[in-house]
BAFI-3210 file (N, C-alpha, C; in Angstrom, 3 decimals, decimal comma, padded with zeros to 6 digits):
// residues 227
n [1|2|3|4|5|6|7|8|9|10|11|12|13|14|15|16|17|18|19|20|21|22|23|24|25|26|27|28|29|30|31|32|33|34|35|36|37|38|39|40|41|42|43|44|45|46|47|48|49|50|51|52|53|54|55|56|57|58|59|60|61|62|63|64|65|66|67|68|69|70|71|72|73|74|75|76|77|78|79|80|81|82|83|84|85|86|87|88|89|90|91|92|93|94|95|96|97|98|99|100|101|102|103|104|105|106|107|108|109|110|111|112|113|114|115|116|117|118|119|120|121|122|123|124|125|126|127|128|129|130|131|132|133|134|135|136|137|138|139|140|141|142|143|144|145|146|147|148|149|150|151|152|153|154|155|156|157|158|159|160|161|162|163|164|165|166|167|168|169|170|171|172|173|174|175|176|177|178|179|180|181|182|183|184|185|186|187|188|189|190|191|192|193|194|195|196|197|198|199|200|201|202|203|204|205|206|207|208|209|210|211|212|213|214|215|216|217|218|219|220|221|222|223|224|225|226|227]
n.u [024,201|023,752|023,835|021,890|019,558|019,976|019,553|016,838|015,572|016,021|013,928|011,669|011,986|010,637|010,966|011,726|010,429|008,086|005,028|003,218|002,824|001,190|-001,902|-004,604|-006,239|-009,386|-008,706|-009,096|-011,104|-012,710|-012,372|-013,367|-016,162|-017,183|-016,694|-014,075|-014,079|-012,413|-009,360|-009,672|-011,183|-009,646|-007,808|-009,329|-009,867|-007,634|-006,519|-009,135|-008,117|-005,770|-006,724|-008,138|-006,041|-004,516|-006,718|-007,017|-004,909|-002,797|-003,201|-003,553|-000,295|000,914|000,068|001,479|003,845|004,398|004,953|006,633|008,183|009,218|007,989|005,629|003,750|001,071|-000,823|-000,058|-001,489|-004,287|-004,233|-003,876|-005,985|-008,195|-007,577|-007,447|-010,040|-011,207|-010,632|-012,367|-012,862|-012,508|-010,323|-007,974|-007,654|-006,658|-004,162|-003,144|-002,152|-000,496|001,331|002,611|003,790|005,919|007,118|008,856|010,294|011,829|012,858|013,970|016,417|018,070|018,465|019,836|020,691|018,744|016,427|014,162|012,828|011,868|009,224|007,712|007,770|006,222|003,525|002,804|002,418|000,726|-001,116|-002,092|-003,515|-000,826|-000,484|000,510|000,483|000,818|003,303|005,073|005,123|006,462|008,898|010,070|010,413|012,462|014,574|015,252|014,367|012,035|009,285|008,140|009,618|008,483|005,976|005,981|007,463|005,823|002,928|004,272|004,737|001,529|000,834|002,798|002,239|-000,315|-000,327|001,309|-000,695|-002,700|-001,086|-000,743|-003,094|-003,810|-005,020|-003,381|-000,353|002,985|004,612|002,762|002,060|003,897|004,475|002,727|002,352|004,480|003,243|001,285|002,850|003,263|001,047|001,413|002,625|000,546|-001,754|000,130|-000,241|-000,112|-000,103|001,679|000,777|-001,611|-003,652|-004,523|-007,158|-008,775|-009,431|-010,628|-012,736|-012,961|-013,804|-016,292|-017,517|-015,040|-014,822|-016,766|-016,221|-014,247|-015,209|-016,630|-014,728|-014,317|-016,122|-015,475|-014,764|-012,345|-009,651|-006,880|-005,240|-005,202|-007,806]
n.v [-007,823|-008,483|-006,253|-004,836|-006,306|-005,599|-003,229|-003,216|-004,482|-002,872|-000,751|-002,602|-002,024|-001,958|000,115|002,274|005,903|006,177|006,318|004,264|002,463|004,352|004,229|001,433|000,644|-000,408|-001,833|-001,899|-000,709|-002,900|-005,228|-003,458|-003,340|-006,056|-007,574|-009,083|-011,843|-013,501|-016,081|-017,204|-015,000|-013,228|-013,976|-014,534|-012,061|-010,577|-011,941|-011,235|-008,663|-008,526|-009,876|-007,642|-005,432|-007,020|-006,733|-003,858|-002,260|-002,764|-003,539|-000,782|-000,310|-001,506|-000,649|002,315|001,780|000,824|003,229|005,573|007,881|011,365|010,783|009,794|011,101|012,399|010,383|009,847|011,074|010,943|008,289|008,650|010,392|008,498|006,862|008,119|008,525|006,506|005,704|005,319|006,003|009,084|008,847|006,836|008,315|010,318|009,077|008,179|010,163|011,029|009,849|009,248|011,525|011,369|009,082|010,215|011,662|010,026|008,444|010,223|011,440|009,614|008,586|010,880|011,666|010,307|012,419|012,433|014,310|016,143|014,579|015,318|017,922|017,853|016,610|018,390|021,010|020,189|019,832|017,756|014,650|013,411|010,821|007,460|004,650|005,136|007,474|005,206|003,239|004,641|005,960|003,431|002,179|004,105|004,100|001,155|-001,211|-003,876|-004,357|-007,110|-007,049|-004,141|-005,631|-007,223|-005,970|-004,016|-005,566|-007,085|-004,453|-003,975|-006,280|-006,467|-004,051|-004,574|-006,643|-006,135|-004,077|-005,619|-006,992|-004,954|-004,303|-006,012|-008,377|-010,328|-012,318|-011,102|-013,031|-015,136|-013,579|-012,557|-015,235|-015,553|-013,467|-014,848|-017,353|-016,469|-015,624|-017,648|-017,821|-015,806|-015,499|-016,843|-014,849|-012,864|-013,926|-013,279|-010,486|-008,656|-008,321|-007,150|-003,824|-000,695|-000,693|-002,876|-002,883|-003,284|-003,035|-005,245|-005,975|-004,917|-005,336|-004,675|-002,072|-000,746|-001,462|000,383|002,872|003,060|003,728|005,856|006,221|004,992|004,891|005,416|005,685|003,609|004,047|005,442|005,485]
n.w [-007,110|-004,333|-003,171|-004,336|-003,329|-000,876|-000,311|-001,228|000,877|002,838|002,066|003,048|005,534|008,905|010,567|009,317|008,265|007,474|007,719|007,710|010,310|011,392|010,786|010,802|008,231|008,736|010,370|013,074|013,609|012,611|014,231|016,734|016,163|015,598|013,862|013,322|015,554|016,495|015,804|013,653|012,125|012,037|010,528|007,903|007,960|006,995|004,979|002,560|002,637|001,508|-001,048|-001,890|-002,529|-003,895|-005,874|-006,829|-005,859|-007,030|-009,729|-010,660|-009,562|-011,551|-013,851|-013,569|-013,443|-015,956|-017,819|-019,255|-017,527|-017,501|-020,064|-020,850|-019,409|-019,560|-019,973|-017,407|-016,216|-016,316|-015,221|-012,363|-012,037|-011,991|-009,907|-008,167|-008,182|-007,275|-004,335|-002,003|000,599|002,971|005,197|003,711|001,301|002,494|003,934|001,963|000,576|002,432|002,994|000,663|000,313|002,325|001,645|-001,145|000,214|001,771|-000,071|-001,893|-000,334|000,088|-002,271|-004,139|-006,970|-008,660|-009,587|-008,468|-007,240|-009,446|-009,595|-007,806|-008,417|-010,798|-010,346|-008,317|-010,161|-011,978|-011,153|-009,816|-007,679|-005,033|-004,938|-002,530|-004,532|-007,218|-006,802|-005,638|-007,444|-009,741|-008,457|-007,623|-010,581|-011,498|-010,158|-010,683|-010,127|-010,570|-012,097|-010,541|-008,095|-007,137|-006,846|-005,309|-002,655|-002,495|-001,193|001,059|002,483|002,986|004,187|006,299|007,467|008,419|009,979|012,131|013,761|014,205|016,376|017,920|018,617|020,447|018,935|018,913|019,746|019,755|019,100|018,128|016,085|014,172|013,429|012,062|009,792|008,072|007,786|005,721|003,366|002,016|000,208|-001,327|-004,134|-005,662|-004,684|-006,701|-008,943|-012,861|-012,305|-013,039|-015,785|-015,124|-015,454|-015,215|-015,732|-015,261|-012,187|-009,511|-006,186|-003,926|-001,344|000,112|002,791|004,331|003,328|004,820|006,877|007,519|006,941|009,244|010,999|011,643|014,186|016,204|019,925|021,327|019,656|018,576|016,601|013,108|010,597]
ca.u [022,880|023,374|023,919|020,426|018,841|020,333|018,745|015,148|015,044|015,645|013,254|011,024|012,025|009,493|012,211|011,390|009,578|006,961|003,623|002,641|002,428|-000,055|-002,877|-004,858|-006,918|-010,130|-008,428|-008,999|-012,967|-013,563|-012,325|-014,621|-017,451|-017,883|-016,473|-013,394|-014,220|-011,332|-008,387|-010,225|-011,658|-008,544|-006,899|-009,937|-010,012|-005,967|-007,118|-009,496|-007,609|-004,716|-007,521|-008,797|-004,832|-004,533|-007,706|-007,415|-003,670|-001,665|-003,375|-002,796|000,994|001,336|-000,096|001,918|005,248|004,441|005,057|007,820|007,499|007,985|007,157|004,115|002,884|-000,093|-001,348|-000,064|-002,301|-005,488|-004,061|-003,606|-007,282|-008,849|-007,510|-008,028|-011,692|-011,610|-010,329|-013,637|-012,892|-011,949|-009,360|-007,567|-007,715|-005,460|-003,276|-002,428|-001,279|000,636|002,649|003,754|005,258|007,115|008,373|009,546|011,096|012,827|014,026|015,126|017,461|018,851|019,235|020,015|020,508|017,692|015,961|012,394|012,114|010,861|008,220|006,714|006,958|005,122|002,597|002,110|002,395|-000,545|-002,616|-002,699|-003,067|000,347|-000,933|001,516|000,329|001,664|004,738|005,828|005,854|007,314|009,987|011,179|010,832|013,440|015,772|016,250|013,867|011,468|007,789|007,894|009,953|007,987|004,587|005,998|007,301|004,261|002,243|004,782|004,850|000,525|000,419|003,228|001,449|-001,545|-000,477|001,175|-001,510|-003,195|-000,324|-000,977|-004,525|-003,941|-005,797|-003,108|000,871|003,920|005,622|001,775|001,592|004,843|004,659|000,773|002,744|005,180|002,442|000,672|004,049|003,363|000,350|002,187|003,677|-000,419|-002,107|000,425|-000,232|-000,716|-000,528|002,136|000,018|-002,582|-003,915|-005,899|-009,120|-009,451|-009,161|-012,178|-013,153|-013,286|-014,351|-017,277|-017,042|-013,895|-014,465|-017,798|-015,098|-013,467|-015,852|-017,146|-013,318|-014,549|-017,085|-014,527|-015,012|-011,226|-009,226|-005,040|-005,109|-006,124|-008,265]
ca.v [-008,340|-008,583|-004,645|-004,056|-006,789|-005,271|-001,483|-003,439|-004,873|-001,762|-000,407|-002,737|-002,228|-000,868|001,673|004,079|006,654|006,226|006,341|003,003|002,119|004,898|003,197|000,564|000,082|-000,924|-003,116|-001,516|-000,534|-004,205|-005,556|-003,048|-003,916|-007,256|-008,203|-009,687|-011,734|-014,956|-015,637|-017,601|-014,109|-012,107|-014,477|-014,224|-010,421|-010,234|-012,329|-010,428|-007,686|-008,839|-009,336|-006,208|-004,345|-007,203|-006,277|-002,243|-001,061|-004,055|-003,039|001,003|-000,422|-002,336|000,413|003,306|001,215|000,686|004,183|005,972|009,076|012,225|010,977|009,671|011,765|012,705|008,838|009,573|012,279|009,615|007,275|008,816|010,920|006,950|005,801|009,213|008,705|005,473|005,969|006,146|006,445|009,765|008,322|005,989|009,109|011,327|008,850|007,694|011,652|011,559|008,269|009,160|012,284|010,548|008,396|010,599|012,423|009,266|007,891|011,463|011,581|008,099|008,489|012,605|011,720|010,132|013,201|012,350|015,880|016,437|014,325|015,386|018,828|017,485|016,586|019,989|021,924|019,850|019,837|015,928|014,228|013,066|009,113|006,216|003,927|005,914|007,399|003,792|002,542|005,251|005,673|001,892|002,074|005,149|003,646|000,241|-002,053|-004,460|-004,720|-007,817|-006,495|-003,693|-006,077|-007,924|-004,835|-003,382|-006,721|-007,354|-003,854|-003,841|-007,092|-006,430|-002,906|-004,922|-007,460|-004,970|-003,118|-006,690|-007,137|-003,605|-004,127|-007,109|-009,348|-012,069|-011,837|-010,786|-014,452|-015,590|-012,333|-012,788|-016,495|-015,509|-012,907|-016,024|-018,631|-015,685|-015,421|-018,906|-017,472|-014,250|-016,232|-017,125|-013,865|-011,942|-014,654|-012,719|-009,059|-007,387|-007,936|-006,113|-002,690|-000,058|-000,591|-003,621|-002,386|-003,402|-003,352|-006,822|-005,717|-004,276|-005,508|-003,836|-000,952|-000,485|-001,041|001,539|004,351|002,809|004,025|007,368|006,369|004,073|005,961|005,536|005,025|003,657|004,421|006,454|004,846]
ca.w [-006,731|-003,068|-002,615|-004,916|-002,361|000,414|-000,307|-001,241|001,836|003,764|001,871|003,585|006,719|009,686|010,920|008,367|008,770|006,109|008,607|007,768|011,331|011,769|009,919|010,684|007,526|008,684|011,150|014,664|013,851|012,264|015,677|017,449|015,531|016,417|012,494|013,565|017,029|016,455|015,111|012,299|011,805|011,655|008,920|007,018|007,036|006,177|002,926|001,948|002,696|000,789|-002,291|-002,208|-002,838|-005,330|-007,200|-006,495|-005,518|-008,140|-011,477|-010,771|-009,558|-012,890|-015,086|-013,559|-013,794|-017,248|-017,959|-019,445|-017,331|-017,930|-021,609|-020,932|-018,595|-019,987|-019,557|-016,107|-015,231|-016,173|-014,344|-011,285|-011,325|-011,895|-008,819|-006,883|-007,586|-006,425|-002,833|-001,463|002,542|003,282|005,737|002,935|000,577|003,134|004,317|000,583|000,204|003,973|002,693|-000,744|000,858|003,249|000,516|-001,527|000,531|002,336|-001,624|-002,409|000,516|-000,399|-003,779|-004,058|-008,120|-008,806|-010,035|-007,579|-007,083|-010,763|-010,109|-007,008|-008,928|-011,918|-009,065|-008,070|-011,208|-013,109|-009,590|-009,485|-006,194|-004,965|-004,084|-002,795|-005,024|-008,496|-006,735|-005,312|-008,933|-010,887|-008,097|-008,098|-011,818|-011,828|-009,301|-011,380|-009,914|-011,643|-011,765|-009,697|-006,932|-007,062|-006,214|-003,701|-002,085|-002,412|-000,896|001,585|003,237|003,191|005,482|007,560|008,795|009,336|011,651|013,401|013,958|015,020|017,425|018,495|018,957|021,056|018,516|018,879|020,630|018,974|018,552|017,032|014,783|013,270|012,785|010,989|008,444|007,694|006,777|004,449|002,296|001,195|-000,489|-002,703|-005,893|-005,989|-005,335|-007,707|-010,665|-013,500|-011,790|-014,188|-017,152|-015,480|-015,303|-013,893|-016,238|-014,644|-011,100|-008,784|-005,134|-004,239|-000,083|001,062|004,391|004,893|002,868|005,403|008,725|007,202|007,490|010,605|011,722|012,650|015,162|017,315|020,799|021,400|018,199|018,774|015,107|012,367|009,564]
c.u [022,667|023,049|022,425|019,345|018,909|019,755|017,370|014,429|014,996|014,613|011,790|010,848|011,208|010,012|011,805|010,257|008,169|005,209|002,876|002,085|001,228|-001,538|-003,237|-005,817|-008,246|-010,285|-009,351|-011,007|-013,631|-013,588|-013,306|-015,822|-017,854|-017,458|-015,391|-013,283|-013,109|-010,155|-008,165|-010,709|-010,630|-007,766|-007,829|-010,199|-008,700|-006,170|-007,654|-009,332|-006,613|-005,509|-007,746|-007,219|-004,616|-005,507|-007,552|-006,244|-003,052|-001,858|-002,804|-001,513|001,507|001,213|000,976|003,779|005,555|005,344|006,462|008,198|009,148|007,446|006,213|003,645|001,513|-000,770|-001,121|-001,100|-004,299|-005,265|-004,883|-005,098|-008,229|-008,870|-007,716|-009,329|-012,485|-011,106|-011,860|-014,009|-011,951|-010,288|-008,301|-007,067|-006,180|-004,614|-002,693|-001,386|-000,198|001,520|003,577|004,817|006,254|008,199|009,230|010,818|012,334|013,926|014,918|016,662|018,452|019,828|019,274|019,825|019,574|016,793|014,001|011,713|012,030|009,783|006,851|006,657|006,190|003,556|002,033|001,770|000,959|-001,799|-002,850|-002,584|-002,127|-000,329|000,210|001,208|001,664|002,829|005,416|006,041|006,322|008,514|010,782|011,475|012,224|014,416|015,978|015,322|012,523|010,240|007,418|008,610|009,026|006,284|004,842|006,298|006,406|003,117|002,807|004,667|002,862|000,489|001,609|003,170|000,263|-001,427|000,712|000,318|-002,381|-002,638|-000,400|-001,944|-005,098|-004,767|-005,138|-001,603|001,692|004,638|004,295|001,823|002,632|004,799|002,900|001,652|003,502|004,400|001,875|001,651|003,961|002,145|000,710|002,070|001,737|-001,329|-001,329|-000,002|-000,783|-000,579|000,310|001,483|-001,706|-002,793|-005,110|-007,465|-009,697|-009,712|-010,408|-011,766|-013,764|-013,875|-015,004|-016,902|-016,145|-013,955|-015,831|-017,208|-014,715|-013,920|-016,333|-016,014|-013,824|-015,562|-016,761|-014,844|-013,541|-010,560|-006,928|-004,351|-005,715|-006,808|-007,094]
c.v [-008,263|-007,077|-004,532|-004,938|-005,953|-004,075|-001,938|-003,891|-004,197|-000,879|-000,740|-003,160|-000,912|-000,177|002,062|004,533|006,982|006,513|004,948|002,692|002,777|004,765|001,911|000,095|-000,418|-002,016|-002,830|-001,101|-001,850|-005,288|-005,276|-003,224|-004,640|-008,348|-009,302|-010,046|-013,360|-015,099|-016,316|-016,476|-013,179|-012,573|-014,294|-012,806|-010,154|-010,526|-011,693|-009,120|-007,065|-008,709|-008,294|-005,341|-005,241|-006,948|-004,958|-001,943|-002,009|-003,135|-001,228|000,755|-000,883|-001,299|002,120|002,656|001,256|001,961|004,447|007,066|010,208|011,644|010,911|010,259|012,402|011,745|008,681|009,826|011,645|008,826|007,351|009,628|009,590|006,661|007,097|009,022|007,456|004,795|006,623|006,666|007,763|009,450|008,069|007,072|010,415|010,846|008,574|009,444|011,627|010,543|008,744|010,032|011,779|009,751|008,717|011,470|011,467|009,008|009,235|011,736|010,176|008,129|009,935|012,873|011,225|011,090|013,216|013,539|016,084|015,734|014,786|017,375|018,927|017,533|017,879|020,922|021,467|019,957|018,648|015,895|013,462|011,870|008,489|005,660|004,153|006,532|006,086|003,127|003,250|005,417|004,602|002,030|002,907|004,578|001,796|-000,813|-002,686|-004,963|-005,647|-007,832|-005,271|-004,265|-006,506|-006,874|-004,288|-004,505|-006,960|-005,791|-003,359|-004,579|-007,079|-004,958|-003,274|-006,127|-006,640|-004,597|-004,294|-006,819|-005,797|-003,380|-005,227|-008,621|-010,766|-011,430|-011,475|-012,035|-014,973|-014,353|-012,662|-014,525|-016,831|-015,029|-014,149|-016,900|-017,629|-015,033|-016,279|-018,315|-015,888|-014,831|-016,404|-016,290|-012,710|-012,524|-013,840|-010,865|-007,842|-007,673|-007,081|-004,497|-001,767|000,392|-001,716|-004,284|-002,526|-002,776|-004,175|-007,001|-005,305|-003,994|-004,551|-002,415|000,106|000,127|000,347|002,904|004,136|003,210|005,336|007,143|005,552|004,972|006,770|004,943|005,064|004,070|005,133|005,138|003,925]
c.w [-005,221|-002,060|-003,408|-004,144|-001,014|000,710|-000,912|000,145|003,209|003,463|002,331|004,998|007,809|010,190|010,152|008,594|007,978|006,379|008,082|009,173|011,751|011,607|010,102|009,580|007,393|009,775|013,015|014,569|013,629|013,904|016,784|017,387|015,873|014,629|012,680|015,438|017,321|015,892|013,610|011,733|011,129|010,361|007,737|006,448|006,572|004,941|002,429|001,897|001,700|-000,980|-002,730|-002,701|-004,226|-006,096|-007,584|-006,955|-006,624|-009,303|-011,650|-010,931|-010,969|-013,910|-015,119|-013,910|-015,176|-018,225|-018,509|-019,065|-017,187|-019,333|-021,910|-020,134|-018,690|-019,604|-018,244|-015,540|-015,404|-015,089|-012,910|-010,655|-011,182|-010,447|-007,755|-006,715|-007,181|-004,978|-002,355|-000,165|002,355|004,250|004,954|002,009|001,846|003,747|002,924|000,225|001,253|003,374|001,854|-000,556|001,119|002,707|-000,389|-001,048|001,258|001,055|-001,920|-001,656|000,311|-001,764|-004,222|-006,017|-008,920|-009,838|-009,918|-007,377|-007,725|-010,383|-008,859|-007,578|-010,127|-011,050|-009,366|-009,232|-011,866|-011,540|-009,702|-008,297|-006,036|-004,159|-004,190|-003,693|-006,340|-008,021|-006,404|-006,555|-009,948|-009,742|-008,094|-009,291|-012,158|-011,086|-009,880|-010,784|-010,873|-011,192|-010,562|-008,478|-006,282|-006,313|-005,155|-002,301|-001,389|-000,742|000,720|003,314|003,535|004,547|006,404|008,394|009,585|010,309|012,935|013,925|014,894|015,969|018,663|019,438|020,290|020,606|018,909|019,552|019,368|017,854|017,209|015,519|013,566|012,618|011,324|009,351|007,573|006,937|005,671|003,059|001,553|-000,140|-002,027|-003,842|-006,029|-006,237|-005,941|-009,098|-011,519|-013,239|-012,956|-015,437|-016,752|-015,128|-014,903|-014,755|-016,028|-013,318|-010,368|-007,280|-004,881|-002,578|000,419|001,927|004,910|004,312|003,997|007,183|008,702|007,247|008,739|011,332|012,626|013,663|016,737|018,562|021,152|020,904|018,932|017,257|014,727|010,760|008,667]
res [x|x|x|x|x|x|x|x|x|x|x|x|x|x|x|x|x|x|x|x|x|x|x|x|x|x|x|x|x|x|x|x|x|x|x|x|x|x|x|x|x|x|x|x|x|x|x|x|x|x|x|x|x|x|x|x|x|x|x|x|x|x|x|x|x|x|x|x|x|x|x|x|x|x|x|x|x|x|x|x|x|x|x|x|x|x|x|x|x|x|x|x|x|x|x|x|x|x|x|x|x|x|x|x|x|x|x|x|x|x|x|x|x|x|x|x|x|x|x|x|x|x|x|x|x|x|x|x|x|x|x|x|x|x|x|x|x|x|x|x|x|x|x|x|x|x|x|x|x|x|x|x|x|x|x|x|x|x|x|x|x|x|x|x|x|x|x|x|x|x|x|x|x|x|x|x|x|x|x|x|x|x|x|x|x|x|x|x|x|x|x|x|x|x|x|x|x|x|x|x|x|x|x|x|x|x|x|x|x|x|x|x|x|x|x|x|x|x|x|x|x|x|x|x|x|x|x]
***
């Protein structure tokens, strides 16, 4: 147990090379905007930030885990055009492809037996789009981990790119940023309740607002990020 903790929690460590850091989400244009002008502002957009992956990115994570893949792969290849056509920021849509790379290619080198490189040539062969979302939960699933490691995972490595990116942005200091991610852990066990029983037909967009920052990304004059 302490060795299958010990390789989850490097898994969510910001040393790797995964481009998380490169991404601010919506964060660095909502700032510019005039959306986020406090630091009552900034906790309120992390929440509903945090909503929006549990309404959106969870149910895809839950439904692709489900999977028995390759067997079901057919039910994959739904899956995975669902949630392609609901990436509606261009931005969001080409970093979800730059990530999953990165990830597979970090797990493959980790775990050499694994057998990850079938699936990023399933990928290619059917012409699906290679999204984090669906490789991050059929790779944990293949390497032995369990739905609910898999969410928190998931959850865990969303809000600690975005208060980076806050800390980055100068919204708040390093010591405040980190002690922010800390109090928003208390909240997990509350927004996962329920998350592995669901799936991606009942997958919303629960953000405007942010999904509005988010194209407003490209008009930043001088961006420290990319969407």
């Amino acid at each position: 147990m302490s060795t299958r903790l010990a390789r989850l929690l490097h898994l969510a460590d910001s040393a790797l090379p995964t481009g998380g850091f490169a991404y601010s989400y919506g964060l660095e244009s909502s700032r510019t905007f005039g959306l986020i002008r406090h630091a009552a502002g900034l906790r309120n957009y992390l929440y509903s930030y945090l909503q929006q992956v549990i309404s959106l990115d969870v149910p895809f994570l839950s439904s692709c885990f489900a999977l028995d893949w390759p067997t079901e792969a057919p039910q994959l290849r739904g899956i995975v055009e669902e949630y392609d056509a609901m990436l509606l920021v261009p931005g969001l849509h080409r970093a979800s492809l730059a990530q999953s790379k990165n990830w597979l290619q970090l797990l493959g080198s980790f775990y050499p037996e694994s057998g990850l490189d079938s699936l990023r040539a399933w990928f290619s062969a059917e012409g699906v789009p290679l999204h984090f979302v669906p490789v991050l939960a059929l790779a944990l699933r293949r390497l032995g981990y369990s739905c609910s490691e898999l969410h928190t995972l998931y959850l865990h490595l969303m809000l600690r790119d975005q208060i980076s990116a806050a800390i980055r942005l100068g919204c708040l200091g390093p010591m405040e940023g980190h002690r922010l991610q800390h109090n928003f852990y208390s909240l997990f066990d509350h927004l996962l309740a329920g998350a592995e029983a669901a799936n991606y037909h009942t997958a919303t967009r629960s953000a405007t607002l942010l999904d509005a920052a988010q194209i407003l990304h490209e008009q930043v004059y001088s961006r420290l990020f990319q969407n």
